[in-house]
C-alpha positions in Angstrom: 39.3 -0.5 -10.0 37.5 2.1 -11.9 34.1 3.8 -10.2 31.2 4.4 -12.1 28.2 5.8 -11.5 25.6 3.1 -10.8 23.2 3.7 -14.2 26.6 3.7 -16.1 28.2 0.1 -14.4 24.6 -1.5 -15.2 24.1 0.2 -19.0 28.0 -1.9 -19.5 26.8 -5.0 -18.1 23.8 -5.3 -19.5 25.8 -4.1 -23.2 28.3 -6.6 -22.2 25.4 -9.7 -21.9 23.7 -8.6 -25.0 20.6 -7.6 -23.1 18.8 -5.3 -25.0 16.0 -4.8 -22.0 18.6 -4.2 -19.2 20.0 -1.2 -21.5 16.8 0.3 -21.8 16.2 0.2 -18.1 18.9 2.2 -17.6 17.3 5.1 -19.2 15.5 7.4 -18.7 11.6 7.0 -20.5 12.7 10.1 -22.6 16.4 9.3 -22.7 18.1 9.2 -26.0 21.1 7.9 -27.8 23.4 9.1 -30.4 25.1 6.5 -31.9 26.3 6.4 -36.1 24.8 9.3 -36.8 21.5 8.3 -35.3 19.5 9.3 -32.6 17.1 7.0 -30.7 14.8 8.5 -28.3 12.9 6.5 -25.8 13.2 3.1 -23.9 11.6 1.3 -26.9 13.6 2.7 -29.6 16.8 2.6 -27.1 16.0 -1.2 -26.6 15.7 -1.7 -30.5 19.3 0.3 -31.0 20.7 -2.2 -28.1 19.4 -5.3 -30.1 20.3 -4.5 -33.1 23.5 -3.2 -32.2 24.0 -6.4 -29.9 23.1 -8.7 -32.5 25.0 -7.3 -35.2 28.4 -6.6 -33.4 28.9 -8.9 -30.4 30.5 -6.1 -28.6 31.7 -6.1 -25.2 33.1 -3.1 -23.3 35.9 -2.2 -21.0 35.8 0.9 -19.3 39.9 2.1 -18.9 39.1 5.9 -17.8 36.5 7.9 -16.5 36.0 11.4 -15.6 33.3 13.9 -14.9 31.1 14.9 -11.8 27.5 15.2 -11.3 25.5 15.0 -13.9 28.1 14.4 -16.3 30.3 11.1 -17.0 32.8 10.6 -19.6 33.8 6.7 -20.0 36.4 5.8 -22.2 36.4 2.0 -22.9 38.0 -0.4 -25.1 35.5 -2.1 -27.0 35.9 -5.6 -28.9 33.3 -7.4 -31.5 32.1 -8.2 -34.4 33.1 -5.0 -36.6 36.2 -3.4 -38.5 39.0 -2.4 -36.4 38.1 -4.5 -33.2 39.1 -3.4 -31.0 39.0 0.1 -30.9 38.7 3.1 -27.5 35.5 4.8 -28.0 34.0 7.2 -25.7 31.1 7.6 -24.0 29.5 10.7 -23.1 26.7 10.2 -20.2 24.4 12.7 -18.9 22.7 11.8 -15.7 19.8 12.2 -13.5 18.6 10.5 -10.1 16.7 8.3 -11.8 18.7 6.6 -14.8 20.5 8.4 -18.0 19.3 11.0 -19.7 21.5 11.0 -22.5 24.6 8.7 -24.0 26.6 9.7 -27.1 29.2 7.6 -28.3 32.0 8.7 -30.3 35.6 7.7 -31.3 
């Protein structure tokens, strides 16, 4: 079973339910993410991103590998929806704090 970082385990669950309100409370109030060439920066544009994104792929995620220590966590994941080339590894860069996630990118 593969451990991840509290704020990382709920930010896939919620993805994984569509819930665009449980990915933003994952975040940080200033947290961003960079996603498709876009950056969204704050817990109401992050819960927009999640919606939309929800809504318009379906996608759920699996996490297969993770590495990193502290503040840092790498997650790659197998990821399955509603989009070309389902399903497809991407990777998820997260960069942490006490409180929530500062920072996701997710890349290919």
């Amino acid at each position: 079973m593969i451990q991840l970082p509290s704020p990382v385990s709920a930010y896939i669950a919620a993805t994984n339910t569509q819930d665009a309100a449980g990915v933003a409370r994952c975040f940080l109030p200033e947290g961003t993410v960079r996603d498709e060439g876009e950056v969204h920066r704050g817990t109401a544009a992050i819960a927009a991103w999640a919606h939309e994104t929800g809504q318009r792929y379906r996608a759920t995620m699996a996490p297969r590998h993770v590495t990193g220590s502290g503040n840092h966590c790498l997650v790659e994941a197998t990821v399955e929806g509603n989009f070309p080339g389902s399903p497809a590894t991407l990777r998820l860069s997260f960069a942490l704090q006490e409180d929530g996630i500062a920072s996701l990118e997710i890349g290919v």
